[in-house]
PyMOL CGO cylinders between C-alpha atoms (Angstrom):
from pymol import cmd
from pymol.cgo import CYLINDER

trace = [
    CYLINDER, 98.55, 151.35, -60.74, 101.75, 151.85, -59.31, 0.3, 1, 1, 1, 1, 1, 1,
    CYLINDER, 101.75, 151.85, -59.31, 100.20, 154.91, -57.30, 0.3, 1, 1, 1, 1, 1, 1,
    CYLINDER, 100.20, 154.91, -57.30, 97.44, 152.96, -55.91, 0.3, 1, 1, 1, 1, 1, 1,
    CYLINDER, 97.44, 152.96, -55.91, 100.08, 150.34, -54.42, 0.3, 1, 1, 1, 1, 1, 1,
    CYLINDER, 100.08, 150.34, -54.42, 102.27, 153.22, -53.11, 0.3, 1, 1, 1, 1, 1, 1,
    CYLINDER, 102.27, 153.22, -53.11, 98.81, 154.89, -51.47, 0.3, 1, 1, 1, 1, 1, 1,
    CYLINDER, 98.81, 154.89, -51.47, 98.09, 151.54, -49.78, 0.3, 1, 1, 1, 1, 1, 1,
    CYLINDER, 98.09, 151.54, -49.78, 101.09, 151.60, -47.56, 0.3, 1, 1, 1, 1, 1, 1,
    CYLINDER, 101.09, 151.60, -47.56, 100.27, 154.78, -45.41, 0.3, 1, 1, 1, 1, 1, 1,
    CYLINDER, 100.27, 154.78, -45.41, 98.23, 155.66, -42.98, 0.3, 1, 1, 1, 1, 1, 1,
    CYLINDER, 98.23, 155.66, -42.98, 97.09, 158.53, -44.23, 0.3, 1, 1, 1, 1, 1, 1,
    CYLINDER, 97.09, 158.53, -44.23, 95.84, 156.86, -47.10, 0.3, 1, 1, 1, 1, 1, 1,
    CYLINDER, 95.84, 156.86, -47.10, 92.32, 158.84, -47.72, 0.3, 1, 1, 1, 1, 1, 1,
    CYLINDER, 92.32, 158.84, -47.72, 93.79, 162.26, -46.92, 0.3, 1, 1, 1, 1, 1, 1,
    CYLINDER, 93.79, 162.26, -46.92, 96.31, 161.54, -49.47, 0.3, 1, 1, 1, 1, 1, 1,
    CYLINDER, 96.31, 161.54, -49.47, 94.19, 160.48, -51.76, 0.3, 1, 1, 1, 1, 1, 1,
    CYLINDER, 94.19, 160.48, -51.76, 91.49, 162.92, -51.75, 0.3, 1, 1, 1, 1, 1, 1,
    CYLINDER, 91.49, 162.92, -51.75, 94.78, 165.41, -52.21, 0.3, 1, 1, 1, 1, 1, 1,
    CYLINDER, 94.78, 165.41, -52.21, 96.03, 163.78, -55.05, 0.3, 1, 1, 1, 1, 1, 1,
    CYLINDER, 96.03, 163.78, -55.05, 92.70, 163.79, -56.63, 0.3, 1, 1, 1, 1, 1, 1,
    CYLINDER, 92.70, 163.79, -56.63, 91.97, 167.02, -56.05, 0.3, 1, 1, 1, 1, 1, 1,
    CYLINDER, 91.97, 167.02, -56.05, 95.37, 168.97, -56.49, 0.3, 1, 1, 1, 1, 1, 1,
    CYLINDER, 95.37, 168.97, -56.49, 97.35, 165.96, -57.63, 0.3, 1, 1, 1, 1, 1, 1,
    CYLINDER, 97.35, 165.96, -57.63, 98.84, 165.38, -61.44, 0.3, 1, 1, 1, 1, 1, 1,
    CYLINDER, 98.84, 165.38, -61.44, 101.22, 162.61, -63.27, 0.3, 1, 1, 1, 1, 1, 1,
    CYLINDER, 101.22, 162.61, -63.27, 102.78, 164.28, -65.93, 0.3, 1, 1, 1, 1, 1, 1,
    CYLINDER, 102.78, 164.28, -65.93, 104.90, 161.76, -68.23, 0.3, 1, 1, 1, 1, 1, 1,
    CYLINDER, 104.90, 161.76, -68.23, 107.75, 163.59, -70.48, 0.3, 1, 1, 1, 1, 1, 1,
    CYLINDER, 107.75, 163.59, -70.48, 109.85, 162.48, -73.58, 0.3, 1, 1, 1, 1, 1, 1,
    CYLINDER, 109.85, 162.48, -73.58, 112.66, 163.71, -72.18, 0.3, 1, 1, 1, 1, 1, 1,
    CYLINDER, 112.66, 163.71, -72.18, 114.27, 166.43, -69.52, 0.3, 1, 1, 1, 1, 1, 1,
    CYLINDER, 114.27, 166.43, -69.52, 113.99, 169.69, -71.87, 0.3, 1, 1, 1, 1, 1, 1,
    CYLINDER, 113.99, 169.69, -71.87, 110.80, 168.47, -72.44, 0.3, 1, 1, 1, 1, 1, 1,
    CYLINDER, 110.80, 168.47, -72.44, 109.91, 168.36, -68.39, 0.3, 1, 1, 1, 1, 1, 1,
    CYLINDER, 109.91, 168.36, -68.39, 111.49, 171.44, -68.03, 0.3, 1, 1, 1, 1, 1, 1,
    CYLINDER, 111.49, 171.44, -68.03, 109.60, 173.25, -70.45, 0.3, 1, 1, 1, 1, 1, 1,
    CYLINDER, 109.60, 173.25, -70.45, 106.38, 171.73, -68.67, 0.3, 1, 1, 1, 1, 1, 1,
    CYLINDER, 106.38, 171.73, -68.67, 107.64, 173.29, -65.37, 0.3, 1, 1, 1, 1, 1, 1,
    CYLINDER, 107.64, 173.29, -65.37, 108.97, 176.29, -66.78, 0.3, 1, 1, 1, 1, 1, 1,
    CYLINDER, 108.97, 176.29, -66.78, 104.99, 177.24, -67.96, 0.3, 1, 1, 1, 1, 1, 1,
    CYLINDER, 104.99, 177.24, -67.96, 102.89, 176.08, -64.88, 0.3, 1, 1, 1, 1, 1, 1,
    CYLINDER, 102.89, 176.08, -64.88, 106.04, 177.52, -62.26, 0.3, 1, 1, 1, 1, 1, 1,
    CYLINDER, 106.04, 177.52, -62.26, 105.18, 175.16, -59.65, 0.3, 1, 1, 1, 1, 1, 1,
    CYLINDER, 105.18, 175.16, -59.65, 105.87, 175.65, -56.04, 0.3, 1, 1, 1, 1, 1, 1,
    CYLINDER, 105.87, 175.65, -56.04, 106.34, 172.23, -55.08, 0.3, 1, 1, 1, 1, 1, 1,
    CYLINDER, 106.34, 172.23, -55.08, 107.72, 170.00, -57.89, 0.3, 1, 1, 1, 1, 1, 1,
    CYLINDER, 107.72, 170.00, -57.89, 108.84, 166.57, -57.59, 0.3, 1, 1, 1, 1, 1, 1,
    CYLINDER, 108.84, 166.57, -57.59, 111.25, 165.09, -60.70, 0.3, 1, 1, 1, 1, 1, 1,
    CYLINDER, 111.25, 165.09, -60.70, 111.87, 161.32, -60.66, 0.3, 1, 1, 1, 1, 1, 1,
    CYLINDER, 111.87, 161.32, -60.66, 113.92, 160.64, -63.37, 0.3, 1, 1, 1, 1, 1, 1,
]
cmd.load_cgo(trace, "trace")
C-alpha cells in the first residue's frame, strides 16, 4: 500500500513500476541477523536496509 502511495509521487511512475515488478522485492525480517542472513545468501549488489 504504502509503495503504491510512494510510486504516485514521481514522475517516473511507470518506469518505476514496471522495474519494481520485474526486478523489484519487499523482504520483511524478524530482526537484523535475520536480514543479514537474507543478504548474506542472495549477495546483492544494490541493497537498501530501512530499519
Amino acid at each position: 500500500e504504502e509503495l503504491e502511495l510512494q510510486l504516485e509521487q514521481l514522475s517516473r511512475a511507470s518506469i518505476a513500476r514496471q522495474s519494481i515488478d520485474n526486478y523489484g522485492a519487499i523482504i520483511v525480517a524478524r530482526d537484523l541477523s535475520e536480514a543479514a542472513e537474507f543478504s548474506n545468501k542472495i549477495a546483492p549488489e544494490h541493497l537498501e536496509l530501512a530499519v
